[in-house]
C-alpha positions in Angstrom: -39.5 28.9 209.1 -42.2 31.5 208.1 -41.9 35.1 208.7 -44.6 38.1 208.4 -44.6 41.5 209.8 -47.8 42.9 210.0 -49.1 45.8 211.9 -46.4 45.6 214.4 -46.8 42.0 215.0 -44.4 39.0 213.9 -46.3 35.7 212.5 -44.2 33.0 212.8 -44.1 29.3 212.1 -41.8 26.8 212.6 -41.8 23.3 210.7 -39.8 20.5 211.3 -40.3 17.9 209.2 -38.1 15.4 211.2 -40.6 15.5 214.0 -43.8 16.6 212.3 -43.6 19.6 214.5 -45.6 22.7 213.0 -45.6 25.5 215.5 -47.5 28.7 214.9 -47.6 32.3 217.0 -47.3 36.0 216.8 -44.9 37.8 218.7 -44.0 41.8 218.9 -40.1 40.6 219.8 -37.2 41.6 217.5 -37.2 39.8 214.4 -33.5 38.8 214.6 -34.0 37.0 218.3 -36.8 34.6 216.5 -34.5 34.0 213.7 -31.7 32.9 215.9 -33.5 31.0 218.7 -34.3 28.5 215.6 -31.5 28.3 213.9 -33.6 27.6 210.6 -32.6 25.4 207.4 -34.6 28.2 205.2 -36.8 31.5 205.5 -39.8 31.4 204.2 -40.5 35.7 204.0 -43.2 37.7 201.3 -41.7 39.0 198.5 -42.6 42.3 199.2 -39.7 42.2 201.5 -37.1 41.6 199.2 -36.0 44.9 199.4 -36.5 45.6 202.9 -32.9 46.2 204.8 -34.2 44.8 208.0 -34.9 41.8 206.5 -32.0 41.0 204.7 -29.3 41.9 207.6 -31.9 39.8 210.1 -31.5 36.9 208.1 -28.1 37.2 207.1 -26.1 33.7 207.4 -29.3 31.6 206.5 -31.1 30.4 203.4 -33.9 32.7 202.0 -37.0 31.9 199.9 -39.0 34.6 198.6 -42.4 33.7 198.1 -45.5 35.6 196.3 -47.8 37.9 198.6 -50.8 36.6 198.0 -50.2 33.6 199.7 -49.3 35.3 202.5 -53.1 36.7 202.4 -55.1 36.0 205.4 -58.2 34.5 203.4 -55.8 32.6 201.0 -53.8 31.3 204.2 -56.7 30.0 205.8 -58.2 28.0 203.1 -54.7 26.0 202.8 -54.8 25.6 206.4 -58.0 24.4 206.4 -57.3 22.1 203.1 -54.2 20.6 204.5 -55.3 19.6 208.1 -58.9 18.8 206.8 -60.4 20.8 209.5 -64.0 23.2 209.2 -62.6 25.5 211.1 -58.9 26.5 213.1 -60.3 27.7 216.2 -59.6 24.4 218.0 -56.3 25.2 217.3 -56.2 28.1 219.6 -55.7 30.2 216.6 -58.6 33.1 216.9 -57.4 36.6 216.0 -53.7 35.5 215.2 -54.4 37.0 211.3 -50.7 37.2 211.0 -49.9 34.3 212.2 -52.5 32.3 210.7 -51.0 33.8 207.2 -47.1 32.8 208.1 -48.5 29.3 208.5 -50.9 28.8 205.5 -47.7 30.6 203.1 -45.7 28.2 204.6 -48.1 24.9 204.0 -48.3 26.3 200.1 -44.7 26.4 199.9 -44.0 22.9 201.3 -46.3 21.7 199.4 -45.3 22.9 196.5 -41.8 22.0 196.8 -41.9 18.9 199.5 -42.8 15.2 198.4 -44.6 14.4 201.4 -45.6 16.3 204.4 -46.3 14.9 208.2 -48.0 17.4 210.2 -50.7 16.1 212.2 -51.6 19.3 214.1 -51.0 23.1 214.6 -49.4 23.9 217.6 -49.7 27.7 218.9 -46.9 28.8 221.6 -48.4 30.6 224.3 -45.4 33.1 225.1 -47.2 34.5 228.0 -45.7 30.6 229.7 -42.1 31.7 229.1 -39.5 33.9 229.9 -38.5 35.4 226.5 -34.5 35.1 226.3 -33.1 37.6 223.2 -30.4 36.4 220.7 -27.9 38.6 222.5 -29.0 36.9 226.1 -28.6 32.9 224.6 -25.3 34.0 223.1 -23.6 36.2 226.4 -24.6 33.2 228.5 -23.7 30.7 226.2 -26.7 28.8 227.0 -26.6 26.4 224.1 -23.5 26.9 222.2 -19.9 28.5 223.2 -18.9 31.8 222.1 -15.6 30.7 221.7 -15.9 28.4 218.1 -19.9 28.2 218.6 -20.1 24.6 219.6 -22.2 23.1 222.0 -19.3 22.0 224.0 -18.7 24.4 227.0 -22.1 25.5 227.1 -25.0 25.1 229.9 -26.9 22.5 227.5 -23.3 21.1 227.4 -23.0 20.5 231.2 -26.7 19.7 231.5 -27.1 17.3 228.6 -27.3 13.5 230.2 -30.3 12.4 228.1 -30.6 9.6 226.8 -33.2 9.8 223.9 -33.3 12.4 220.8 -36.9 13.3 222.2 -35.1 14.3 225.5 -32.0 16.2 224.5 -34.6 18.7 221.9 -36.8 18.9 224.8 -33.7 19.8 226.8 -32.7 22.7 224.5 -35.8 24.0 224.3 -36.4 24.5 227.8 -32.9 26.0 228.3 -34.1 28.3 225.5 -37.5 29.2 227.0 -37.5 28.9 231.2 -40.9 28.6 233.3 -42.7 31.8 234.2 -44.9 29.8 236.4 -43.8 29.4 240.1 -46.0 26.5 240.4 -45.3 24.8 237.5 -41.3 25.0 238.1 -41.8 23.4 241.3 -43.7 20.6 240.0 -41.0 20.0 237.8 -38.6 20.3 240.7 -40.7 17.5 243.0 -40.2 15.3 240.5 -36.3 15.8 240.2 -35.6 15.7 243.6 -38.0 12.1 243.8 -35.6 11.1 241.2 -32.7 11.8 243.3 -34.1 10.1 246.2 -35.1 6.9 244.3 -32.0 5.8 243.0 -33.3 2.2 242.1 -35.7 4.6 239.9 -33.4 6.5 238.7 -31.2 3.4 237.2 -34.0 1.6 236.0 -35.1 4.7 233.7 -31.5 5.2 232.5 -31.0 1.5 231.5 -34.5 1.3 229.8 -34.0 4.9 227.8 -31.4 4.2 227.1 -32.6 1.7 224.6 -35.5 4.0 222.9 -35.1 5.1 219.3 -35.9 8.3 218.0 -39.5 7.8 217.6 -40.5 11.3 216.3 -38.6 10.9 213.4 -39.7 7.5 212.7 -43.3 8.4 212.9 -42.4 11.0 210.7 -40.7 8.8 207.8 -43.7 6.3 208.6 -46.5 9.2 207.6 -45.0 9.7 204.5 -44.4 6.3 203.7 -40.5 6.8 203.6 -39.4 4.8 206.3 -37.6 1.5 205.8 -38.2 -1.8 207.8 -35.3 -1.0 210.2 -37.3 1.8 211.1 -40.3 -0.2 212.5 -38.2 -2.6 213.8 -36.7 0.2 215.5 -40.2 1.6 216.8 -41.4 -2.0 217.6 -37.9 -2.3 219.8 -38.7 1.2 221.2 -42.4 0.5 222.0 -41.9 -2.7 223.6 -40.1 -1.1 226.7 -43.3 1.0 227.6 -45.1 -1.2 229.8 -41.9 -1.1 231.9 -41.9 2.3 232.3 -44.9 3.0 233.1 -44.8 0.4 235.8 -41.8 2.1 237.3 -43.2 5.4 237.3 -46.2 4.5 238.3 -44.4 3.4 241.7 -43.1 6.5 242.6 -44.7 8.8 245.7 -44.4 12.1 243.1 -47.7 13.2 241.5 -45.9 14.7 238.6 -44.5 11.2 237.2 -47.2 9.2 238.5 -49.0 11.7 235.8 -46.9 11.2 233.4 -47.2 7.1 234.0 -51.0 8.2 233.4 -50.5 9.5 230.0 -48.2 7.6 228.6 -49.9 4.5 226.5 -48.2 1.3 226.4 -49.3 0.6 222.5 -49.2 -3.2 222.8 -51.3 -4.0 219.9 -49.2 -2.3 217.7 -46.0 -4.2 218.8 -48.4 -6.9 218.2 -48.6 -5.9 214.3 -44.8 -5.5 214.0 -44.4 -8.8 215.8 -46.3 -10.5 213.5 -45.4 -8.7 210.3 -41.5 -7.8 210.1 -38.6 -10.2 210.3 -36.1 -9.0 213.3 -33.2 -8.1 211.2 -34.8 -6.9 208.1 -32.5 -5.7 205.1 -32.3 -1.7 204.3 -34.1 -1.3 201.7 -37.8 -2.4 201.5 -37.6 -3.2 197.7 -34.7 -5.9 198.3 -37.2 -9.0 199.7 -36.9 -10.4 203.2 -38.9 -8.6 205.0 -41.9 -10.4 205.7 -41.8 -13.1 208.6 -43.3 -17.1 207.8 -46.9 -17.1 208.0 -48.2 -13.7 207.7 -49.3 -14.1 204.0 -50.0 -17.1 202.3 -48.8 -16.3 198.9 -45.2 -14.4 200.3 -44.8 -18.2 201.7 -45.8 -20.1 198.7 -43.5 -17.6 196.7 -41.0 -18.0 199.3 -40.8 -21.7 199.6 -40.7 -21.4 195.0 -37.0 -19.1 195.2 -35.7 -21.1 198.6 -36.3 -24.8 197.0 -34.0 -23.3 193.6 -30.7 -24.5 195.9 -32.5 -28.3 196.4 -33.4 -28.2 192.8 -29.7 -27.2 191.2 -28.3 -29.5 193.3 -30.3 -32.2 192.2 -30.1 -31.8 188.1 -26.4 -31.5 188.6 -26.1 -34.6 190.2 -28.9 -36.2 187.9 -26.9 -34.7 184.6 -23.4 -35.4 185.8 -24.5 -39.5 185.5 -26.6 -38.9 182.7 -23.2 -37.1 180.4 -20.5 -38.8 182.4 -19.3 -35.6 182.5 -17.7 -35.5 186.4 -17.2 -31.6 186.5 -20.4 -30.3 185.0 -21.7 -27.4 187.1 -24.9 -25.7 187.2 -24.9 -22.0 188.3 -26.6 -18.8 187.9 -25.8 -15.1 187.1 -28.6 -12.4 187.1 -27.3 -11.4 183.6 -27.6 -15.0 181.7 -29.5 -16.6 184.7 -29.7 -20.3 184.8 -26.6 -22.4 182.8 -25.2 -25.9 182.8 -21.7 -25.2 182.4 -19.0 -28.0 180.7 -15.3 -27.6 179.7 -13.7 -27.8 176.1 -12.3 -31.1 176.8 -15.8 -32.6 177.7 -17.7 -30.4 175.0 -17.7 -34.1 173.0 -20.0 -35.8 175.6 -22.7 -33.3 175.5 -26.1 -34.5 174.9 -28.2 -33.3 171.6 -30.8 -31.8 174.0 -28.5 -29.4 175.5 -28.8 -25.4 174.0 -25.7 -23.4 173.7 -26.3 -20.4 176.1 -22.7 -18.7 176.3 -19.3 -19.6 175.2 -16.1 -19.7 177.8 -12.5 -19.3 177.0 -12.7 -22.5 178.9 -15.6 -23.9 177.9 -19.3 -23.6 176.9 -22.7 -22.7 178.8 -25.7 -24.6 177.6 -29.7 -24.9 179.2 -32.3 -27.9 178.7 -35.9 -27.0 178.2 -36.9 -28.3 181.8 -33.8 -25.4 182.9 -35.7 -22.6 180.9 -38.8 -24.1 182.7 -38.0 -23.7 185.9 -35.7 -20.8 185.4 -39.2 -18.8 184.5 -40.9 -20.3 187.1 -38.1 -19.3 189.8 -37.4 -15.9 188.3 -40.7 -14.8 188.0 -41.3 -15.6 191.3 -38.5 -13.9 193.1 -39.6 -10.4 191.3 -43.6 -11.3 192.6 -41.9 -11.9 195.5 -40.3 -8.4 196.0 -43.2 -6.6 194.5 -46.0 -8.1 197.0 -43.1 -7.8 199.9 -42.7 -3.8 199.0 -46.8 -3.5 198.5 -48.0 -5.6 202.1 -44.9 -3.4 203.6 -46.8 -0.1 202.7 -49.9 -1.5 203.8 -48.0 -2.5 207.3 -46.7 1.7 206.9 -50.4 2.6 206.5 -51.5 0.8 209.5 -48.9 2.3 211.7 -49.9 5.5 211.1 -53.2 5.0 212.6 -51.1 4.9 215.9 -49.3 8.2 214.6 -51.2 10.5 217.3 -50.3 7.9 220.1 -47.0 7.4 219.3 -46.1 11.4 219.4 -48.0 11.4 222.7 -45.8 8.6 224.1 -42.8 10.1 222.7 -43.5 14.1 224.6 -43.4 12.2 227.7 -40.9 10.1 227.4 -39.0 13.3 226.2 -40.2 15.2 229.9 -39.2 11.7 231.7 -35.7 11.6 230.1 -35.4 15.5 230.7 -36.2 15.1 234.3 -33.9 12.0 234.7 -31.4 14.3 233.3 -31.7 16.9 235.5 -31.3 14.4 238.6 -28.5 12.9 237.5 -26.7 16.1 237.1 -27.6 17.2 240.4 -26.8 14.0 242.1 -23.3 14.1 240.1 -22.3 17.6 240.7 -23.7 18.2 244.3 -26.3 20.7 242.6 -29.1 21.8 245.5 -33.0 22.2 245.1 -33.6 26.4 245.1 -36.6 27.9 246.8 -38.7 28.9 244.1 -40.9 32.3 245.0 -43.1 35.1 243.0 -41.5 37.9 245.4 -38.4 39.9 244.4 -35.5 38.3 246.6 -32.4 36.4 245.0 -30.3 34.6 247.7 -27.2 32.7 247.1 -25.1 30.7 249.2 -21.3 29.5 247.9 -23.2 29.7 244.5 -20.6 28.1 241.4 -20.7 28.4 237.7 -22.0 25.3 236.2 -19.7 25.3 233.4 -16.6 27.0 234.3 -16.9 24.3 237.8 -16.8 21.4 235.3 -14.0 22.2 232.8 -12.1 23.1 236.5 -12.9 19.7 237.7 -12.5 18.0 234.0 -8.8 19.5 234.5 -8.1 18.7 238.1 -9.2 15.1 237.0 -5.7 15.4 234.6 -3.6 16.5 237.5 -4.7 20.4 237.7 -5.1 21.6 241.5 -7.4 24.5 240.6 -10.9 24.4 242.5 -13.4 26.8 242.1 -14.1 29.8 244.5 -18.3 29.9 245.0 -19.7 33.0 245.7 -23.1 34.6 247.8 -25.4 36.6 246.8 -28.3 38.7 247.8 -30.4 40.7 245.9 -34.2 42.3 245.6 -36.0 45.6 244.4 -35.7 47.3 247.5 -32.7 47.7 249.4 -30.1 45.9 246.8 -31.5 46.1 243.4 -28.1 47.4 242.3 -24.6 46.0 242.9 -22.3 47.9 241.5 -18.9 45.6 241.1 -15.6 46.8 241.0 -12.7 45.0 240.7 -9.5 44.2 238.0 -9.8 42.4 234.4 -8.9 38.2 234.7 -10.6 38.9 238.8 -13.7 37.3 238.1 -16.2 39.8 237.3 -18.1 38.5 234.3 -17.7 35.1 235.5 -19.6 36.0 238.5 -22.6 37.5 236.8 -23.0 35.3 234.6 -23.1 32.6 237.1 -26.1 34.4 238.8 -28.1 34.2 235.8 -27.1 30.8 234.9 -28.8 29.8 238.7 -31.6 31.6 237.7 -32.2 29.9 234.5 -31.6 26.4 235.7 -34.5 27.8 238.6 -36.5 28.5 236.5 -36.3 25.4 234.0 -37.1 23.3 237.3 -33.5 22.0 237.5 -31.4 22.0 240.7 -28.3 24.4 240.9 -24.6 25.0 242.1 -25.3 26.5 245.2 -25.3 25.4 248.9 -29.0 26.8 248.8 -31.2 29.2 246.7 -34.2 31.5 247.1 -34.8 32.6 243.2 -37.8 35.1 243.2 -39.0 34.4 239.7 -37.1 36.7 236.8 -39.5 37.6 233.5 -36.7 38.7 231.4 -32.8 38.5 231.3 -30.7 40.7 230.0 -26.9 40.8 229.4 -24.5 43.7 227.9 -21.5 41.6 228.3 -17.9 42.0 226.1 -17.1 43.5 223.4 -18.3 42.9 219.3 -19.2 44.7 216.5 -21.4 44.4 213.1 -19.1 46.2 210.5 -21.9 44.6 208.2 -24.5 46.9 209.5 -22.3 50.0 210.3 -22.0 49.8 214.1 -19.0 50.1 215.7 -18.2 47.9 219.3 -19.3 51.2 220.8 -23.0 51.5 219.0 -23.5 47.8 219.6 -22.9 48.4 222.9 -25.4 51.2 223.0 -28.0 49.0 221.0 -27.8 46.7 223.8 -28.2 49.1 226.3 -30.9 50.8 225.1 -32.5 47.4 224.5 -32.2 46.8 228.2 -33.5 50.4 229.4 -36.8 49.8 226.9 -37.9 46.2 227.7 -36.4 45.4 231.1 -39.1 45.5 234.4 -39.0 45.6 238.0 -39.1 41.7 237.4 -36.1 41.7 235.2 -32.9 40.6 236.1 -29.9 42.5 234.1 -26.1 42.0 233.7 -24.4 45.0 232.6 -20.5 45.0 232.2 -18.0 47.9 231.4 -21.2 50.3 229.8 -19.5 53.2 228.5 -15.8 51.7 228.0 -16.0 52.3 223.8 -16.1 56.4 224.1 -13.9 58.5 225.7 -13.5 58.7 229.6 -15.6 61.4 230.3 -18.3 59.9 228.0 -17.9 56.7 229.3 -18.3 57.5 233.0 -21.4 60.1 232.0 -23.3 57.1 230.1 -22.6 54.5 232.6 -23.8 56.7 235.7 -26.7 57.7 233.7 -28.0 54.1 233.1 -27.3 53.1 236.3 -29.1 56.1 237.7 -32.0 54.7 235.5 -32.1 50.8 236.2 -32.3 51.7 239.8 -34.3 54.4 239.9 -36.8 54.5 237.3 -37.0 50.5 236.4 -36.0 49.1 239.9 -34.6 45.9 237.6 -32.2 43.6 240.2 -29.5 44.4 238.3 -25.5 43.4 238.8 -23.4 46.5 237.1 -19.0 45.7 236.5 -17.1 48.7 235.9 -13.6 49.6 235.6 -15.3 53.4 236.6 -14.8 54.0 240.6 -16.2 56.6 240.5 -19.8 54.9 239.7 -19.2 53.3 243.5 -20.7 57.1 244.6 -23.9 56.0 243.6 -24.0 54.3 246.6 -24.1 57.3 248.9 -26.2 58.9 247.1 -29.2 56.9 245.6 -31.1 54.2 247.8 -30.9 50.3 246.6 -27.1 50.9 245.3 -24.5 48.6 246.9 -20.8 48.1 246.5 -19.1 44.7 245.9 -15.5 44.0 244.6 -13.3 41.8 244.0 -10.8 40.1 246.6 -7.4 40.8 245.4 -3.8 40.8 247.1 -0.6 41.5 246.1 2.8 40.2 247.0 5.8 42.2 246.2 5.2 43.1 242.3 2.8 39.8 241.9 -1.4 40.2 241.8 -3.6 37.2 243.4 -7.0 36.8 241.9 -8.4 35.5 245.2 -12.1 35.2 242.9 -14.3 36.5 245.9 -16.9 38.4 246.3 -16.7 41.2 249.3 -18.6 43.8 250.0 -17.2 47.7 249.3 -15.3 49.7 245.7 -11.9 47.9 244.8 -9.1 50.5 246.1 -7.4 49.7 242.7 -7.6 48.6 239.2 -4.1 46.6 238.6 -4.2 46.8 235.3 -0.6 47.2 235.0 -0.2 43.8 236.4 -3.1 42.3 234.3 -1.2 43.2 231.2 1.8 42.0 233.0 0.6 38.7 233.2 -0.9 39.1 229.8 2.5 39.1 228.6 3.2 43.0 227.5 6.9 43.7 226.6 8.7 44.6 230.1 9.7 47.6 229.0 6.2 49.2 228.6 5.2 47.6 231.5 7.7 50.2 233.0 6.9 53.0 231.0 3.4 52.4 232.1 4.3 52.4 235.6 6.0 55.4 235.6 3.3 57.1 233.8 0.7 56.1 236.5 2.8 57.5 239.4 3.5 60.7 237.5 -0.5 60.7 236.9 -1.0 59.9 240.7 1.3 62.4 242.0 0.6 64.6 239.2 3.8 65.6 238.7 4.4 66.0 235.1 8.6 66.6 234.5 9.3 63.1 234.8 7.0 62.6 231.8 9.9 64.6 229.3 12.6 62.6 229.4 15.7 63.4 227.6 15.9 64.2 224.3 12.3 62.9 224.0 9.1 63.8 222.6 7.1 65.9 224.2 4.6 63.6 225.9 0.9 64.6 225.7 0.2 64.3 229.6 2.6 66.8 229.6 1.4 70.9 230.2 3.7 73.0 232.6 7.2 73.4 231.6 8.9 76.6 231.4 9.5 76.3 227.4 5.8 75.5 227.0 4.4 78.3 228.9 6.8 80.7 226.8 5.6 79.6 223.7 1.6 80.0 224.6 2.7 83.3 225.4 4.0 84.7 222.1 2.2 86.5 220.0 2.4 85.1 216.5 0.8 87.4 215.0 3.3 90.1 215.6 6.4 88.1 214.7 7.8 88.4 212.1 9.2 85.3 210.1 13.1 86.2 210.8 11.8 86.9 214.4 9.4 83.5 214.6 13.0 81.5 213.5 15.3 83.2 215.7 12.6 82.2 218.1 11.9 78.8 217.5 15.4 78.2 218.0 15.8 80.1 221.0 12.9 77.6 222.3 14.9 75.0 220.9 17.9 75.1 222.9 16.2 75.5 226.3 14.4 72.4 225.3 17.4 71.0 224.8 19.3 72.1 228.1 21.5 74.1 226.3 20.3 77.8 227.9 
């Protein structure tokens, strides 16, 4: 990856050299969002920016190269470009006016090149952003979209509960459009046509599975294959990949959906070239292509005649040792071979006598002695030199095979993208058709409606346990939403109730919308979202000097800034690292803000009550809480969503159940009732510190009134202990 800043603008390019990928834009987002939708080997950055702060704490965690500036110059840049992909001119790569870009991308061909064997890139490729919804580092890791935040696996995740690919091509494409959702009403419903004619062809549906199941990663073959690294199990691999193309095209090419019938359109069925491997490689052909054996009978005359020279050495041996066993007498002379002393006739001490006067001592045995004839050495020249011309024109007609592959390079890539979107889809339908997921209504207005929606992945790690004997099922929830008259839900309600899990679940449905996928709900109508945001839990960067509080505040402010009307944002406890006061000030304040300077549908959890007064008071505001019931001195999550403020927090029961020594639990309980009845004696027991709730006792209202500065000391003790004793009951 290949970083400049320039005039407010990010260049970026991303190479993969597994898939020959080499992806080029500019962007004005936060450096540290690109860096971590990536998840790069190396950073390529200027070294200019060695000592730039942001820089360093950006990249912090991944491998850094520093490279000179001027190869980050835009004429410099260019020329490499132009030199590498043998072009006149990178306007037919859509690259006019990216400067910066255009210099991320030629720095980072000089690099590779510099320090890279071989390079693969057949073509730039620019990312139009304008196509996606931009998801921020903070966004991908609150939702944990493609990894849990829990040990940062993928396990757990969404790509976790969406991942039934069956291809390498498929599951990257997969992540990738979990990682950038649709924009495009129309083009999310295409996708969504074809995923529900999926569903409704299950003959299809199978037949796709069994055949992808058998494809190979072809991206990274063709990429070993154009720089001449690939072995002959790869092309094997690509010729038993290739071979299944005819078939699916044929079955997409039945279906009723315009969408795959396009993609049965596009995708070539490469015959010819199956025809080349056919002809050329054996079907199990060893690792290595310098080990022989690779070649099948028949495809060149002169790997036969060698061929039929190193096979016919078994015939031969077998023949002398019979011939020179008559010839000596000698019953248990053997002729071998070793690759250190090659050819031998070998005989034992007790026959040594019987050897003939043309036989040449080779090695001596404990046992014995090792001789050769001159028609031995003869043949053993012949042989041996034509095993090592074997292996040498084997390895040479192999590359040639490698260099007429590549010819189909372009063709192959293609065939791979849409096998990648066909496995993607295919994915998507099994999912839906496995988890009872329903097809949204996808709409450019402002509404969000959903019926008994579910989260995706707490649903499955419910079901994975009620599969091993749990009885736990999870509670779905509805949800309505737009910019006019419920753009802000303000949701109240204890810790453990279900909060977070319903907010994030609403974005989650959103996201799948808007990657064409069908969701957890009953039914959907997902007015497309531009951006979303999340300020969810609590974390801190003690590398960069923030505390939980200014990260939170970062991530606000983030939010306020970038979100619009179009936006869809998930705020959670805003305000809860400062003091009360603070806290509710802030969080009112924001709110105030989102709903009535941004107008962003926006879902706002608090522990703050008092924030449910925004709903008398500013238009759009709506109260939701939730369900909870209590039995005796137990708390029942009931996990739904009802309309109207929670009439409590229970947070004495949530640390209850969070397992809190019983005797705080009672202290804290009788705190809160002397809080709610404000009464304040009860909070000085005897003989025990003065609690700081505490501010109306007789002996505390006699000592604000002294005077100190007109005591004197005898008079301040005589005092103090007077003070003393009434504290202690004792006047």
């Amino acid at each position: 990856m290949s970083i400049l800043t320039r005039q407010g603008k990010l260049g970026i390019t991303v190479a993969d050299f597994s898939t020959g990928e080499f992806t080029v834009y500019e962007t004005d987002k936060p450096l540290d969002d690109e860096i971590s939708r990536y998840e790069p080997r190396e950073i390529l950055f200027p070294q200019s920016m060695k000592t730039n702060l942001h820089y360093e704490v950006s990249s912090g965690g991944y491998f850094v190269s520093w490279y000179d500036d001027w190869y980050f110059d835009y004429g410099e840049a260019y020329k490499a470009l132009l030199k590498y992909f043998r072009v006149s001119s990178l306007e037919g790569y859509g690259l006019a006016g990216m400067d910066t870009a255009v210099s991320s991308a030629g720095a980072l061909i000089s690099y590779l090149q510099e320090t890279q064997k071989h390079l693969t890139f057949k073509k730039i490729s620019v990312l139009n952003q304008a196509e996606h919804m931009f998801l921020d580092a903070v966004t991908i890791r609150n939702l944990e979209i493609t990894h849990n935040l829990k040990d940062g696996s993928a396990e757990g995740s969404l790509l976790w509960v969406l991942d039934e690919t069956l291809t390498p091509m498929g599951g990257r494409f997969l992540r990738n459009a979990l990682t950038r959702p649709l924009l495009s009403s129309s083009e999310i419903i295409k996708r969504q046509d074809a995923v529900s004619a999926i569903i409704e062809d299950y003959e299809l549906m199978e037949e796709l599975r069994t055949i992808l199941g058998k494809i190979q990663d072809i991206d990274r073959i063709v990429s070993r294959i154009l720089a001449r690294s690939a072995g002959p199990r790869d092309v094997t691999a690509l010729r038993d990949s290739i071979e299944h193309l005819p078939e699916i095209k044929k079955n997409l090419g039945s279906s009723q959906n315009p969408y795959i019938k396009g993609i049965a359109r596009e995708l070539p069925e490469l015959i010819e070239l199956q025809d080349l491997i056919d002809f050329s490689i054996v079907d199990n052909p060893p690792l290595s292509p310098k080990e022989g054996g690779i070649l099948k009978k028949g495809f060149n005359k002169e790997v036969d005649e060698l061929r039929n020279i190193s096979v016919s050495g078994k015939d031969f041996i077998a023949r002398l040792e019979a011939d020179e066993r008559q010839r000596t007498g000698i019953n248990s002379l053997k002729v071998g071979f070793n690759r250190i002393y090659g050819y031998y006739i070998e005989i034992t001490k007790s026959n040594l006598h019987l050897v003939p006067g043309d036989y040449m001592r080779k090695q001596t045995l404990v046992n014995g002695e090792r001789f050769i004839t001159p028609d031995l050495k003869e043949y053993e020249t012949k042989v041996l030199g034509a095993e090592d011309r074997l292996k040498e024109l084997e390895y040479t007609l192999f590359l040639a095979i490698l260099d007429g592959i590549q010819k189909y390079a372009t063709r192959l890539l293609h065939a791979s993208l849409q096998l990648a979107v066909i496995d993607f889809l295919v994915a998507l339908a099994v999912v839906a058709k496995r988890h009872g997921y329903s097809k949204p209504l996808i709409s450019d207005d402002d509404v969000l409606e959903i019926a008994d929606g579910r989260h995706p992945v707490i649903e499955r790690l419910i079901n994975a346990r009620s599969i091993s004997g749990g009885d736990e099922k999870f509670i779905p929830n509805d949800t309505h939403m737009d910019c006019t008259d419920n753009r802000l839900l303000v949701i109240t309600g204890p810790n453990m109730a279900g909060k977070s899990t319903y907010m994030r679940q609403i974005a989650l449905i959103v996201l799948l919308g808007q990657i064409g996928s069908f969701v957890p709900a009953a039914n959907s109508r997902i007015g497309v979202a531009d951006r979303i945001f999340t300020r969810i839990g609590a974390s801190d960067f003690i590398g960069r000097g923030q505390s939980t509080f200014m990260v939170e505040m970062v991530e606000a402010a983030n939010i306020l800034n970038n979100a619009t009307s179009r936006s869809l944002v998930l705020l959670d406890e805003v305000g809860r690292g400062t003091s009360t006061f603070d806290g509710i000030s802030i969080a009112w304040a924001v709110a105030e803000y989102l709903v009535g300077n941004i107008k962003a549908r926006t879902l706002f959890a608090t522990h703050y009550n008092e924030l449910t007064e925004l709903a008398l008071s500013m238009e759009g505001v709506k109260n939701y809480n939730v369900v909870v019931r209590e039995w005796g001195d137990e708390v029942i999550f009931l996990r739904k969503i009802e309309t109207g403020p929670a009439d409590k927090s229970y947070g004495i029961q949530v640390a209850r159940l969070a397992g809190l020594p019983g005797v705080v639990i009672e202290r804290a309980k009788a705190v809160l009732d002397v809080l709610e009845k404000k009464e304040s004696k009860a909070l000085v027991p005897h003989h025990a510190q003065m609690d700081l709730f505490f501010s109306g006792d007789p002996v505390t209202l006699e000592l604000l009134s002294l005077d100190v500065a007109s005591l004197t000391p005898q008079k301040a003790l005589k005092k103090l202990e007077e003070l003393k004793k009434k504290a202690e009951g004792t006047v």
